[in-house]
KEKE-921235 format. One record per atom (N, C-alpha, C): x, y, z. Coordinates in steps of 0.001 Angstrom, whole numbers, plus 500000, padded with zeros to 6 digits. Layout:
// residues N
XYZ/...
***
This chain:
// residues 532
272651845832777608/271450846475777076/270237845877777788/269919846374778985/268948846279779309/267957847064780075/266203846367780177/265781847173780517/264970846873781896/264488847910782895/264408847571784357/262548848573784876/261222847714784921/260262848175785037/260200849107786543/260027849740786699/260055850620787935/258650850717788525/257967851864787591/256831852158787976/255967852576787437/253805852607787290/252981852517786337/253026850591785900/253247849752786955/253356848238786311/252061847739786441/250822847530786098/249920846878786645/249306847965787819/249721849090787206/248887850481787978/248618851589787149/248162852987787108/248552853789786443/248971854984786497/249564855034787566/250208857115788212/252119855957788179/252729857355788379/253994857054788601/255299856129787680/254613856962786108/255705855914785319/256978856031785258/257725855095785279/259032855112785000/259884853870784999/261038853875783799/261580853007783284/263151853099783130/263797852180783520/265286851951783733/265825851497782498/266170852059781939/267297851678780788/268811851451780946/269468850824780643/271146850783780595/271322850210778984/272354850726778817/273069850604777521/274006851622776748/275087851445776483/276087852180775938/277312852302777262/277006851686778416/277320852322779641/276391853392780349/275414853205779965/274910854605780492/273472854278781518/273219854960782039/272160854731783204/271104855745782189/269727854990782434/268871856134781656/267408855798782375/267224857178782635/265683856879783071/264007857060781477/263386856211781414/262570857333780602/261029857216781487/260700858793781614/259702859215782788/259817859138784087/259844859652784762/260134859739786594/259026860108786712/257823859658786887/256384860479788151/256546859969788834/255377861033789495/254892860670790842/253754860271791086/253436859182792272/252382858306792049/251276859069792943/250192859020791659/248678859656792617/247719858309793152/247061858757794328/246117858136794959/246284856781795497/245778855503795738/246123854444796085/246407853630794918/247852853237795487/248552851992794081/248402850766794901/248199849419794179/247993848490795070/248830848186795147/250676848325794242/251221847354794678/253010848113794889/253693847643795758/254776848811795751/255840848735794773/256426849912794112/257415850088793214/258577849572793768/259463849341793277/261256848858793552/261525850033793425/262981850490793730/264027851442793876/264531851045792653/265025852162791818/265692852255790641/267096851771791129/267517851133789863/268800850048790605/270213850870790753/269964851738790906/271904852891791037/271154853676791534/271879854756792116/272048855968792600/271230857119792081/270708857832792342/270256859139791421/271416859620790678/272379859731791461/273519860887791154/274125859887789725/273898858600789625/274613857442788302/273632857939787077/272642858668787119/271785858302786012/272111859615785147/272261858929783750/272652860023783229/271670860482782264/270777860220782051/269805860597780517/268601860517781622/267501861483781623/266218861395780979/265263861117780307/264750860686779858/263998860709778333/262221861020779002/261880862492778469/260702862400778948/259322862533777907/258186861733778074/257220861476777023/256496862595776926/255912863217778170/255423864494778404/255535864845779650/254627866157779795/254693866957781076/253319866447782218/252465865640781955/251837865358783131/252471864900784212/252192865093785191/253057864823786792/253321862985787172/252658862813786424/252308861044786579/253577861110786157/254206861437785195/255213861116784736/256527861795784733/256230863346785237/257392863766785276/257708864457786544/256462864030787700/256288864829788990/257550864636790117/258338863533790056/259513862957790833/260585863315790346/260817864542789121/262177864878788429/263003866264789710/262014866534790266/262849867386791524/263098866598792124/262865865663792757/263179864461793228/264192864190793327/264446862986791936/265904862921791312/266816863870791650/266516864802791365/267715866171791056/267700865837792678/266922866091793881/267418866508794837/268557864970795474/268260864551795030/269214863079795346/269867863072794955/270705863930793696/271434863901793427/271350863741791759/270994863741790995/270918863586789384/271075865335789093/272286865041787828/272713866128787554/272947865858785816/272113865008785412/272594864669783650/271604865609783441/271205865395782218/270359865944780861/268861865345781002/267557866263780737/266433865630780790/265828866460778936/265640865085778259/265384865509776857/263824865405776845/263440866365775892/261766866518776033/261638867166775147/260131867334774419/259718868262773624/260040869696774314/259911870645772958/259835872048773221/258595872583774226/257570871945773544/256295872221774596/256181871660775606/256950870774775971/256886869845777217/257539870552778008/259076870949777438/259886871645778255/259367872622779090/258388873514778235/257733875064778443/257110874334779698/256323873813779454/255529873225780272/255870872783781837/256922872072782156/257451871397782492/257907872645783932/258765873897783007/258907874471783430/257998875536784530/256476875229784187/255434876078785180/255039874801786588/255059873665785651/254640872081786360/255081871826787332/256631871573787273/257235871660788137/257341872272789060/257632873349789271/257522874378790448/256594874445791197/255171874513790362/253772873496791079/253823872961792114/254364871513791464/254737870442792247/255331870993793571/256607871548793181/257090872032794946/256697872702795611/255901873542794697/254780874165796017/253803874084796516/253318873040796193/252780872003796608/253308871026798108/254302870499797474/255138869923798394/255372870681799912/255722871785799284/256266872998800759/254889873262801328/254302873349800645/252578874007801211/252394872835802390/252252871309801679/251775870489802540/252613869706803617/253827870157803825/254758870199804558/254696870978805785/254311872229805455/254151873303806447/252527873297807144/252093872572806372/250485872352807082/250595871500807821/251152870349807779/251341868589808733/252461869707810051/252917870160809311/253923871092810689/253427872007811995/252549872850810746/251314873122812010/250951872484812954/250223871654812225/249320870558812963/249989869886813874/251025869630813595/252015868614814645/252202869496815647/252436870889815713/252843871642816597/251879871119818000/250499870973817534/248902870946818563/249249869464819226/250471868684818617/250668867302819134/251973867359819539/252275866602820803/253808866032821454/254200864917820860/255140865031820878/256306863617820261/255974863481818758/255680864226817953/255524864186816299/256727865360815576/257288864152814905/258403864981814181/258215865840812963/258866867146812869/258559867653811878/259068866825810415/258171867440809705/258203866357808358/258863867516807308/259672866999806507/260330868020805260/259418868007803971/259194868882803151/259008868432801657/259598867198800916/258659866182800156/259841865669799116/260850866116798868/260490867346797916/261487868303797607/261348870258797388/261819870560797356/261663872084797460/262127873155795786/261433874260795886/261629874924794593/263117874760794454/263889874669795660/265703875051794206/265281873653793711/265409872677794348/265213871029793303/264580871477792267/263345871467791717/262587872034790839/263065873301789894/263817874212790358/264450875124789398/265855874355788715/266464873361789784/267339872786789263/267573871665788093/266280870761788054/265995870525787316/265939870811785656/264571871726785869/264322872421784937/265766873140784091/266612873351784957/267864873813784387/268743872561783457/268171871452783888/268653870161783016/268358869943782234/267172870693781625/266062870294780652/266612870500778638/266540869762777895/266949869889776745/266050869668775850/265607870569775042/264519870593774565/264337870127772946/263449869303772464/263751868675771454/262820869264770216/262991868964769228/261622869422768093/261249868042767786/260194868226767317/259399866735766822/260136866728765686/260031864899765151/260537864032764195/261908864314763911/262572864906764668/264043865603764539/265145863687765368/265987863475764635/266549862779764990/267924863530766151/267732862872767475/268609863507768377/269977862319768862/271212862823768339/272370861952769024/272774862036769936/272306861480771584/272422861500772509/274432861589773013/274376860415772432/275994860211772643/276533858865771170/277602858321772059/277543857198771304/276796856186771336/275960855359770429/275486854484770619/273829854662770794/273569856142771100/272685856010771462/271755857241770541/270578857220770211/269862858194769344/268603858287769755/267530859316769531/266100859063770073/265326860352769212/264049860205769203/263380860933768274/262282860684768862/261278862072769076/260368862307769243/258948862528768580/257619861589768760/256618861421767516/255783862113768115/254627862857767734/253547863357768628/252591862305768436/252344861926769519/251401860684770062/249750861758770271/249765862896770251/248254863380770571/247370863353771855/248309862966773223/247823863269774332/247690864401774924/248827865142775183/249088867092775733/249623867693774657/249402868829774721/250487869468773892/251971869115774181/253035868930773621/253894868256773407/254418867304773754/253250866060773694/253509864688774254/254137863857773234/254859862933773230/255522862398772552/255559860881773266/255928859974771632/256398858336771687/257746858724771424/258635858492772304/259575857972772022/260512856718771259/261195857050769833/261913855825769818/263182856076770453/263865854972770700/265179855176771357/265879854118770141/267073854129769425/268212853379768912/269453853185769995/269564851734770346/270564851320770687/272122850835770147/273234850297770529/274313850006769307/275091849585770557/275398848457770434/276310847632771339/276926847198770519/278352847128770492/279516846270769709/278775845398768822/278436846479768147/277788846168766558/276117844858766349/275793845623767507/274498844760768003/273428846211768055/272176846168767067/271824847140766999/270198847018767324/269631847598768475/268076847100769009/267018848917768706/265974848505768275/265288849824768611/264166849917769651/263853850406770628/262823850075771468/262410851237771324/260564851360771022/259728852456771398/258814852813772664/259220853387773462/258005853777774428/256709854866774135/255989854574773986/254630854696773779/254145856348774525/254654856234775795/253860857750776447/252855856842776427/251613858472776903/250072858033776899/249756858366775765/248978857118774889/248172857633773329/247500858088773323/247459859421772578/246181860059772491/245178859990771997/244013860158772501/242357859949771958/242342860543770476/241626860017769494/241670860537768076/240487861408767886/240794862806767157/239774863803766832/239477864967767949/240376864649769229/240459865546770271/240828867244769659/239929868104770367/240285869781770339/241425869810770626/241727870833769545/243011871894770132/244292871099769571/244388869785769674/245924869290769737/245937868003768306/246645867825767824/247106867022766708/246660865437767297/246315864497766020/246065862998766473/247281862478766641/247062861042766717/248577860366767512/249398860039765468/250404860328765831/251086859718764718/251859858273764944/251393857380764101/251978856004764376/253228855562763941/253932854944764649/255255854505764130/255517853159763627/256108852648762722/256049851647761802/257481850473762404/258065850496762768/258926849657763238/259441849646764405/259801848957765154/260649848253766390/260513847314766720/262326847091767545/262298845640767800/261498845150769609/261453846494770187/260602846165771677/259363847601771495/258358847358772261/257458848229772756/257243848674774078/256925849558773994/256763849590775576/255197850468775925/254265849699776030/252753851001775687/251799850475776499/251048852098777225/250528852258777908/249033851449777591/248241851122778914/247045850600778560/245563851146779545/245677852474779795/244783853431780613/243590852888780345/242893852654779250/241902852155778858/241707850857777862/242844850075778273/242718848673777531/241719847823777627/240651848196778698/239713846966778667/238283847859778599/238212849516777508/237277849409777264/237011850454776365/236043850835775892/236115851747774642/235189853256775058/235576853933774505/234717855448775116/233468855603774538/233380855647773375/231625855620772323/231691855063771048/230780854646770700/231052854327769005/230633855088768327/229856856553768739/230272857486768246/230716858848768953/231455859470767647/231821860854768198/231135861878769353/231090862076770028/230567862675771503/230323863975770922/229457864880771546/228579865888771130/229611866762772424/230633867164772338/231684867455773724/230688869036774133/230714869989772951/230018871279773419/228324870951773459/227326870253773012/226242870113773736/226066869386774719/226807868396774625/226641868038776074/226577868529777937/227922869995777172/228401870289778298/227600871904778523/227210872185777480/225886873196777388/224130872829777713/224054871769778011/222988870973778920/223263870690779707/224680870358780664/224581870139781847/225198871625782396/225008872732781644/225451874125782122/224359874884782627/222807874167781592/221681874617781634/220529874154782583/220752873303782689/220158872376783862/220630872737785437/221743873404785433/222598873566786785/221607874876786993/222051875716785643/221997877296786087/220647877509786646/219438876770786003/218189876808785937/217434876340787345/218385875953788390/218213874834789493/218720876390790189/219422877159790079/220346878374790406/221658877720791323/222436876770790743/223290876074791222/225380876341790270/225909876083790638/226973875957790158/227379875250789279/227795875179787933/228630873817787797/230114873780788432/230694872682788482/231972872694789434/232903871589788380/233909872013788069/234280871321786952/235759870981787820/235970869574788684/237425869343788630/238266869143787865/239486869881787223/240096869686785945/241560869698785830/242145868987785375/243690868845785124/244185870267784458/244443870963785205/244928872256785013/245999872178783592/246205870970782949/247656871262781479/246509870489780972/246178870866779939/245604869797778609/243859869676778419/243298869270779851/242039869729780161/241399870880780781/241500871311780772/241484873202781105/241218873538779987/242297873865778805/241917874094777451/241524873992776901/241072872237776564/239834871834776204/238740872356776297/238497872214777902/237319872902778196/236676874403777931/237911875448778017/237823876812777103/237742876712775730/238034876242775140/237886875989773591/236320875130773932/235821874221774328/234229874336774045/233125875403774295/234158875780775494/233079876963776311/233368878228775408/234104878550775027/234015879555773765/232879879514772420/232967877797771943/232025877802771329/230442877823771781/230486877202773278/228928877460773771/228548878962773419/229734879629774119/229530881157773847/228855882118772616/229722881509771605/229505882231770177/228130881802769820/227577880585769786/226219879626769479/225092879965770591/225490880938771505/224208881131772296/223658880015772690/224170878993773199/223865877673773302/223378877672774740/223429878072775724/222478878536777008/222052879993776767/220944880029776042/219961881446775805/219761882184777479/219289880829778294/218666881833779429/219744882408780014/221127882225779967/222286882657780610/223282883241779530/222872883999779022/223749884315777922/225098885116778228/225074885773779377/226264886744780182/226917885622781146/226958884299781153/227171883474782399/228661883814782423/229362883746783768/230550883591783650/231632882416784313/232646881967783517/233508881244783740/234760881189784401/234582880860785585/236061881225786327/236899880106786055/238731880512785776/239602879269785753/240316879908787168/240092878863788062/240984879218789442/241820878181789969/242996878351788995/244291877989788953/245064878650788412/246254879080788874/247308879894788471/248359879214787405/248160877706787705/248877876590787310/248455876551785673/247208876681785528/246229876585784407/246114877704783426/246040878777784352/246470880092783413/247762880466782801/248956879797783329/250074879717782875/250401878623781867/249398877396781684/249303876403780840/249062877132780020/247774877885779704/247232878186778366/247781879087777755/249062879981778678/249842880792777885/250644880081777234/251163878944777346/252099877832777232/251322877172775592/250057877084775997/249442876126774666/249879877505774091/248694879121774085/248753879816773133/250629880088772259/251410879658772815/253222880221771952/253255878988771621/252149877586771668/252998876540770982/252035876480769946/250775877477769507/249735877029768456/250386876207767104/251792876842766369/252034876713765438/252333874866765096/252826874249766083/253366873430766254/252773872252766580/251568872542767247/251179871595768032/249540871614767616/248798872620767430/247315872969767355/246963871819765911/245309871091765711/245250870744764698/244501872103763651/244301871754762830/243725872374761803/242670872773762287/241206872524762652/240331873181763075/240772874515764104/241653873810765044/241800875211766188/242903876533764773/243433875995764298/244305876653763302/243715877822762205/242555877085762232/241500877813761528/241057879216762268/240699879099763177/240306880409763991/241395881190763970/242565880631764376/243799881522764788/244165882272763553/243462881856762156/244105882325760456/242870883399760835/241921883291761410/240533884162761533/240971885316762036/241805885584763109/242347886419764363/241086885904765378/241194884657765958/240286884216766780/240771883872768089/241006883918769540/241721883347770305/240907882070770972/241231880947770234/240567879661770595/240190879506772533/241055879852772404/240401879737774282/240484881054775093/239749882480774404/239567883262775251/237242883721774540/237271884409775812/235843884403775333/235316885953775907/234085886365776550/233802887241777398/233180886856778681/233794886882779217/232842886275780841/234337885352781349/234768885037780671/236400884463781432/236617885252782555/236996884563783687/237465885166784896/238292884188784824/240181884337785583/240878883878786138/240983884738787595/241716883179788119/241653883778789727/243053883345789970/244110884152790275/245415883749790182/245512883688792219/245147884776792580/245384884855794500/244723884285794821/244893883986796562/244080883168796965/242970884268797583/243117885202797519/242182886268797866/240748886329796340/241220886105795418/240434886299794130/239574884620793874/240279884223793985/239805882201794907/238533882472795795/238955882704796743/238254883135797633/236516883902797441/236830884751796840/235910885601796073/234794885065795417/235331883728794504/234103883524793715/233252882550794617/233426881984795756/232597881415796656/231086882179796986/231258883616797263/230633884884798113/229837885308797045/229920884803795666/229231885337794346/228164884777794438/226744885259794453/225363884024794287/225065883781793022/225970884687791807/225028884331790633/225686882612790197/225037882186789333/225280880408789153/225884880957787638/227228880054787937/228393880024787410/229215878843787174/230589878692786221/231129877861786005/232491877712786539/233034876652787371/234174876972787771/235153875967787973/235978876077787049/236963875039786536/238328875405787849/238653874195788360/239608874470789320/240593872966789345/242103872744789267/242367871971789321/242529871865791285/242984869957791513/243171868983790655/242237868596790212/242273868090789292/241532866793787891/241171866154789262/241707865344790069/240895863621790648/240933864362792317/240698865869792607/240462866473793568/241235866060794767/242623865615794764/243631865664795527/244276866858796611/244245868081795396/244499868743796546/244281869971795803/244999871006795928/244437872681795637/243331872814795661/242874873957795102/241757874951795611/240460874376794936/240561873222793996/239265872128794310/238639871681795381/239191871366796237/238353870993797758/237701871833797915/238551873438798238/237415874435798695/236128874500798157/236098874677796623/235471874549796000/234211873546796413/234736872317796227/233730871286796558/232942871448798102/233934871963798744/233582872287800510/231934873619800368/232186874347799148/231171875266799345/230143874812798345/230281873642797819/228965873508796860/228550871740796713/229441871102797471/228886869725797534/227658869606798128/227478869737799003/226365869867800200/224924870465799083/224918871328798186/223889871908797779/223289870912796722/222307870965796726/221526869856795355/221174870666794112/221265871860794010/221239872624792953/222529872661792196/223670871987792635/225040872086791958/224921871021791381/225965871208790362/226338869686789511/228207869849789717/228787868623790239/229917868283790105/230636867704788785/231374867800787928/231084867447786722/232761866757786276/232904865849786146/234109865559786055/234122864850784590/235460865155784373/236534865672782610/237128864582782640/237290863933783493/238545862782783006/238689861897783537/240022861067783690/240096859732784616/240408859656785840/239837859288786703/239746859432787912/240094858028788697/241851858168789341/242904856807789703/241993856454790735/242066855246791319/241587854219792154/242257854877793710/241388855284794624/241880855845795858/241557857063795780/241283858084794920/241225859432794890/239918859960795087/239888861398795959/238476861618796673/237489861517794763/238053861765793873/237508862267792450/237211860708792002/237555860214792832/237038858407792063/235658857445793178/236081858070794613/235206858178795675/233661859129794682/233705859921794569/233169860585794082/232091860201793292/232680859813791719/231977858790790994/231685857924791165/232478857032792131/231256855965792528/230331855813793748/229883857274794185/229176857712794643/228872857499796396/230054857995796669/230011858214798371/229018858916798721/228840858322799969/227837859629800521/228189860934801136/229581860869801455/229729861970802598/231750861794802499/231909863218802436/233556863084802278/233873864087803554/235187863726803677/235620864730804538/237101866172804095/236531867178804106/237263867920803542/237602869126804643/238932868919804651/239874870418806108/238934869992807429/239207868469807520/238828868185808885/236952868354809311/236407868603808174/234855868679808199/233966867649807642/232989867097808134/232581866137807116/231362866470805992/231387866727804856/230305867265804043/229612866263803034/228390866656803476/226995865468802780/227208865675801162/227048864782800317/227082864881799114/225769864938798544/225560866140798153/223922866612797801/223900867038796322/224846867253795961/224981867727794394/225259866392793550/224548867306791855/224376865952791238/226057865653790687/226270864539790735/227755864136790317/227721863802788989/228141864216788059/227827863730786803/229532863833786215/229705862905784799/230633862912784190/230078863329782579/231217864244781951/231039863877780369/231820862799779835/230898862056779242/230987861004778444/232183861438777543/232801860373777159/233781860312775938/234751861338775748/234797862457777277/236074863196776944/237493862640777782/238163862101776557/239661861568777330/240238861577776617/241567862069777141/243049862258776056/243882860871776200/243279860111777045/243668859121776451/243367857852775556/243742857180774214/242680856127773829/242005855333773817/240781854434773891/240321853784774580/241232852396773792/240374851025773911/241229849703773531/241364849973771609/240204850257771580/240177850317769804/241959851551769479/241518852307770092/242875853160769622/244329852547770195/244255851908771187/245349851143771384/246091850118770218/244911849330770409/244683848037769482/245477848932767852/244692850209767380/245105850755765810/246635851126766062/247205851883767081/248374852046766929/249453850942767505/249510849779767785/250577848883767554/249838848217766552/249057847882766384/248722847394764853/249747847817763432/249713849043763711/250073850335762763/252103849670762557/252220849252763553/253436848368763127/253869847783761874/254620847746761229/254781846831759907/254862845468760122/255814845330761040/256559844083761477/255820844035762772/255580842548763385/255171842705764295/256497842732765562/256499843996766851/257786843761767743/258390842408768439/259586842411768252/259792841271769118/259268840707770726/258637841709771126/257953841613772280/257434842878772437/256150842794773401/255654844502773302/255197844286774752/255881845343775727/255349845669777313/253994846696777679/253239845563778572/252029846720778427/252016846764780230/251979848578780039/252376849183781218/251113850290781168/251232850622782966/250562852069782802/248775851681782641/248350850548783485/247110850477783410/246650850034784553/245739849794785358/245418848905786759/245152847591786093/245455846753788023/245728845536787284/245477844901786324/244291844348786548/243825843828785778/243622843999784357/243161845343784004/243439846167782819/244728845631781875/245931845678782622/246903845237781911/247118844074781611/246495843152782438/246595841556782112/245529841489781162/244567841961781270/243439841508779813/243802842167778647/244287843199778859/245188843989777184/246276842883777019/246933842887778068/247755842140776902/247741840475776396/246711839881777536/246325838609776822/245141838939775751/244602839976775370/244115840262773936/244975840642773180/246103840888773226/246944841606772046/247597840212771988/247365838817772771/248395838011772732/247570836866771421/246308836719772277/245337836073771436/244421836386770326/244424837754770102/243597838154768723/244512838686768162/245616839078768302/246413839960767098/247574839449767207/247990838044768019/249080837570767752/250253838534767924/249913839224769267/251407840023769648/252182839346770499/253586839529770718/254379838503771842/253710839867772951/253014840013773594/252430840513774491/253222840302776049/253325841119777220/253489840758778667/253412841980779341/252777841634780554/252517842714781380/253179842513782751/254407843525782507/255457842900783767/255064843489784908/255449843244786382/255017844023787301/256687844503787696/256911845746788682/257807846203789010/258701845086789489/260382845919789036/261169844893789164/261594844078788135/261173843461787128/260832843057785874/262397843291785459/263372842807784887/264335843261783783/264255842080782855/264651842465781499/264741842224780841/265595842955779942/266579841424779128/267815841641778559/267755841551776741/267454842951776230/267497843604775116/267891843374773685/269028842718774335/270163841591773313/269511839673773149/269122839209774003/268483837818773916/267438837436774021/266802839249774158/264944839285774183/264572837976775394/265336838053776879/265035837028777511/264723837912779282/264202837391779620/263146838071781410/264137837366782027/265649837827782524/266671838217783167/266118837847784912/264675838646785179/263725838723786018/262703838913786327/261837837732786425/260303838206786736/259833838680788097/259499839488788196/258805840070789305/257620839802790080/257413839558791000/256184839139791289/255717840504791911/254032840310792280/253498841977792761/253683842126794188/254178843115794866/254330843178796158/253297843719796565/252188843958797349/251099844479798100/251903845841799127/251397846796798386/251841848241799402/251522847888801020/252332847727801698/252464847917803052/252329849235803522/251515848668805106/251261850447805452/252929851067806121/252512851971805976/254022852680806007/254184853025807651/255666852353808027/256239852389809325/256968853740809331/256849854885810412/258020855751810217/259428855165810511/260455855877809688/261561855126809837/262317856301809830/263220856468809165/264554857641809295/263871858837808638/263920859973809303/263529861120808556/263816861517807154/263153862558806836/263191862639805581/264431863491805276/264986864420806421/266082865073806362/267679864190805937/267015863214806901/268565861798807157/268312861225805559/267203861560805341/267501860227804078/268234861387802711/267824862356802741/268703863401801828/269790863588801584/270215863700802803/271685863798804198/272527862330803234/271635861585803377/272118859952803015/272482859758801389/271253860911800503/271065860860799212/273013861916798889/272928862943799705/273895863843799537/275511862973799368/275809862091800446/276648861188800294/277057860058799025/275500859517798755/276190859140797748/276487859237796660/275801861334796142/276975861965795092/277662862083795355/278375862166796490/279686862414796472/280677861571795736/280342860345796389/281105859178796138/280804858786794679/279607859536793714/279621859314792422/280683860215792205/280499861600792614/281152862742791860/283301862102792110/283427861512793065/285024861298793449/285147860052792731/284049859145791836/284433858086790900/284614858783789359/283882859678789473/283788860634788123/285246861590788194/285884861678788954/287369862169789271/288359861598789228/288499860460788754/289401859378788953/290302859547787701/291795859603787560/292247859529786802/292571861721786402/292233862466787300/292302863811787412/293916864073788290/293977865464787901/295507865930788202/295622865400789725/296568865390790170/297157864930791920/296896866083792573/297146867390792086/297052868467793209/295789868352792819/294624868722792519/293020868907792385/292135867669793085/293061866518793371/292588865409793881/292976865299795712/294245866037795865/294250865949796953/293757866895797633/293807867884796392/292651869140797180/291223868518797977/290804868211796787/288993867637797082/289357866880798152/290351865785798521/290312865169799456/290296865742800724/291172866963800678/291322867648801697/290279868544802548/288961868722801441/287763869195801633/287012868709802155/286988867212801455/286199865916801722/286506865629803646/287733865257803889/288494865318805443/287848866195806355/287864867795805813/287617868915806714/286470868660806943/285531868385805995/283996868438806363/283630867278807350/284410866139806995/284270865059808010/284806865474809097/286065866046809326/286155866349810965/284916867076811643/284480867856811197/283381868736811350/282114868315812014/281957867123811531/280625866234811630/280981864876812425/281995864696812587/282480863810813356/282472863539814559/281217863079815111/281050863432817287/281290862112817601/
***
C-alpha cells in the first residue's frame, strides 16, 4: 500500500499520483503540464499498459490532459469520474488532440522551409482520445463505488467545475484498513452557477492542493457583475474592445451568467445592444454540458432562474463563433465589443489572434479571469511586458491589462485552512501538492505550526508507505533541463507498443496451449517481418 508523487509537486499544472494497493496499479489524475515548471517530473513507476484504475478529480486539462496519452502507451483499464466530468471530459479531450495534431502539422510546415529537421508527431492523436474516453466510468456523487476487492472510492463535490470532485479512496490489505482523501482543486466559496465545496470529516492520509496557500482573494465578497460592467464601460467609451482570455470549461460560464445579469440591469446604459462573442467551439460545447447537468450540479440561486424558465447563461447579443471563418469575422467588426476566447493563460487557440488584433491599441482592455501559471504569455502579461511576440510578429503592448479581482474557482489560504480543518480527527499526515514552490512549503509549514497538522510538501518521486505512515523516499527537486533531441516521438510509441505486449502475454499466462501458441505464432510472424 503505497503511494508515489508524480506530478503538480511544488508546481501547479500536471497533477498526478501513483497509487498501488490490492495488487493494483492506480493512477489518480494524469495532466498535462502548462507553461514553465521549474522542476522535472519522474516517470510513473510501471508501464502504462500495468495501470489499472484511474481515479479522476475533474475535467480541467491540468489534470486530465495526458489521459490520451496513457491510452496511447498503452493503458487499457477503467477511468472513474463524475457524470459531469465524464460529459465533459468527453468534448476536452478531443480538444486536446486537436490541438496536438494542429501543432504538429504547423512545426511540420515550418520544418519543411528547413534541412536536416525531423518531422515531429503529435503527443497523441484523436483515436487515443476517443479511446480513452471509451474507458471512462461514470460515477454519481456521494454514491459509494466498489472498485474491486479491497478497494472502494466515493466522490464529494469539492465546488471547483461542474463535476469536480474530492476523492476518498478505502484501502484493505490482509485486514489492514487505510483511508486516503485526495482533495482535487477546492473550490472558492459562494461562486456562480456551481455548488460550494462539501467537507469531509475523516481520513487517515490527505492529499490537498495549495493554488493559493500563501494568500487570500478579499475580505470581502467581490462585486463580480459591477465590476466587470465598469471595466465594459470604460473600454466601450474609449471605442475599444474588451478581450477576455478565458478557460473555455467553468470560466466561460461564469462569465455568461454575469453578463446576462449586466444585461437584464442595464448596467452599461450607453451600450445597451453591446454584443458578446464566445469564440470557442470548446466553450460552446461546455455550456451545453453545464446546461444537461443544471439539476445536479447548479446552486440554488442559478436554480432559481431555471424554476423561472430563465436560461442562466443565454442573453441577446450572444454571438458564438464555432469556424474559423466566423473567428475571423469578429476582428473586421469596428463596433466595441466583448470577446471571450479561450486559452485562459493565452497558450494557444484563437486567443492570440485575438490579442494580435487588439494588443497594440490603447483603447482595448485585456482583462483576465483567472490564474495565470508561471511561464505563460497570460502571466508575461500581468506582470506587464512590454512587447510579445505572436505568429512570428512582434506586438507593442498598448492596451490596458487589467484583472478582476477575487474571481477564482479556486480557494484562497482561508478556504484551504476551513476545509482540512473541517476534519474531525486530525490525518495521520496530510500532502500538500499542486502549488509553486514556495507556496507549498509555506502552506504546509503553516498547517504544521498554527493548526498542528503532520503537514509535508513532497517533491516528485516522493513514496511513501501507507501501512507505517513512513517516506520509503524522499525526493529531492530536479531543475528542468533544457531538452536534448533524442529518439523520435514515433520510436518512443513503437517502444510504448512493445511493452503492451509483453503486459498483454503476462496477462495470458496460465491460458489454453492452442490460443497461446497461436499468439506466439503471431507474435514470431510479426517479428520476422521487422527483422533486418
Amino acid at each position: 500500500m503505497k503511494l508515489t508523487f508524480i506530478g503538480a509537486d511544488h508546481q501547479v499544472t500536471g497533477s498526478c499520483h501513483f497509487l498501488q494497493a490490492c495488487g493494483k496499479n492506480i493512477l489518480v489524475d494524469c495532466g498535462m503540464q502548462q507553461g514553465a515548471n521549474p522542476f522535472e517530473c519522474c516517470d510513473i513507476p510501471v508501464d502504462e499498459s500495468l495501470i489499472d484504475y484511474v481515479f479522476l478529480t475533474h475535467a480541467h486539462v491540468d489534470h486530465s490532459g495526458n489521459l490520451p496519452l496513457l491510452y496511447a502507451r498503452g493503458f487499457r483499464g477503467q477511468v472513474y469520474t463524475t457524470e459531469a466530468s465524464a460529459d465533459l471530459c468527453s468534448i476536452m479531450l478531443r480538444d486536446c488532440a486537436h490541438i496536438q495534431m494542429q501543432e504538429a502539422e504547423w512545426k511540420n510546415r515550418k520544418a519543411k522551409r528547413h534541412s536536416g529537421i525531423q518531422p515531429v508527431e503529435p503527443a497523441y492523436t484523436m483515436e487515443d482520445a476517443d479511446g480513452v474516453i471509451r474507458c471512462i466510468v461514470s460515477c454519481g456523487y456521494n454514491s459509494m463505488v466498489e472498485i474491486c476487492e479491497g478497494i472502494s472510492i466515493r466522490f464529494t463535490d469539492v465546488g471547483h467545475l461542474l463535476g469536480s470532485a474530492s476523492i476518498e479512496v478505502w484501502l484493505t490489505e490482509e485486514d489492514i484498513s487505510k483511508k486516503i482523501v485526495f482533495s482535487g482543486d477546492i473550490g472558492n466559496k459562494n461562486q456562480p452557477l456551481i455548488k460550494d465545496p462539501i467537507y469531509i470529516e475523516e481520513a487517515d492520509y490527505v492529499v490537498m492542493e495549495a493554488t493559493y496557500g500563501n494568500r487570500y482573494h478579499t475580505s470581502e465578497k467581490p462585486s463580480y457583475v459591477e465590476s466587470l460592467a465598469e471595466v465594459i464601460s470604460k473600454t466601450f467609451a474609449k471605442g475599444g474592445n474588451v478581450v477576455i482570455p478565458s478557460f473555455a470549461v467553468g470560466r466561460t460560464q461564469e462569465l455568461l451568467y454575469f453578463l446576462r445579469k449586466i444585461k437584464e440591469d442595464n448596467l452599461v446604459p450607453s451600450y445597451p445592444q453591446f454584443e458578446v462573442y464566445v469564440d470557442s467551439p470548446l466553450a460552446v460545447e461546455a455550456t451545453g454540458v453545464f446546461q444537461k447537468n443544471i439539476y445536479t450540479c447548479f446552486d440554488e440561486e442559478a436554480m432559481e432562474l431555471v424554476r423561472k424558465g430563465i436560461n442562466p447563461l443565454n442573453f441577446q447579443g450572444l454571438k458564438l463563433a464555432i469556424t474559423s471563418e466566423e473567428s475571423k469575422e469578429i476582428n473586421f467588426d469596428e463596433n466595441p465589443k466583448v470577446i471571450i476566447s479561450a486559452s485562459g493563460m493565452c497558450e494557444a487557440g484563437r486567443i492570440r489572434h485575438h490579442l494580435k488584433h487588439n494588443l497594440w491599441r490603447p483603447e482595448c482592455t485585456i482583462l483576465f479571469v483567472g490564474y495565470q501559471a508561471a511561464g505563460t504569455l497570460g502571466r508575461a502579461l500581468v506582470e506587464g511586458i512590454d512587447e510579445v511576440k505572436l505568429f512570428g510578429e512582434e506586438v507593442e503592448v498598448r492596451a490596458d491589462i487589467r484583472q478582476l479581482p477575487g474571481l477564482s474557482g479556486h480557494a484562497d489560504k482561508g478556504g484551504l485552512i476551513e476545509w482540512i480543518n473541517a476534519f474531525a480527527k486530525k490525518p495521520d499526515r496530510v500532502f500538500v501538492v499542486h502549488g509553486e514552490d514556495s507556496t507549498c512549503t509555506i502552506f504546509a509549514e503553516c498547517l504544521k505550526t498554527e493548526y498542528e497538522q503532520k503537514a509535508y510538501a513532497p517533491y516528485s518521486g516522493t513514496r511513501v508507505n501507507l501501512i507505517s505512515n513512513t517516506i520509503e523516499y524522499e525526493a529531492a527537486p530536479v531543475a528542468v533541463k533544457k531538452r536534448v533531441r533524442g529518439i523520435s516521438d514515433v520510436f518512443a510509441r513503437l517502444l510504448a507498443a512493445g511493452q503492451r505486449l509483453l503486459a498483454v502475454i503476462y496477462k495470458n499466462e496460465g491460458g489454453a496451449n492452442k490460443d497461446l501458441a497461436k499468439f506466439a505464432d503471431q507474435i514470431n510472424s510479426l517479428a520476422d517481418k521487422y527483422d533486418r
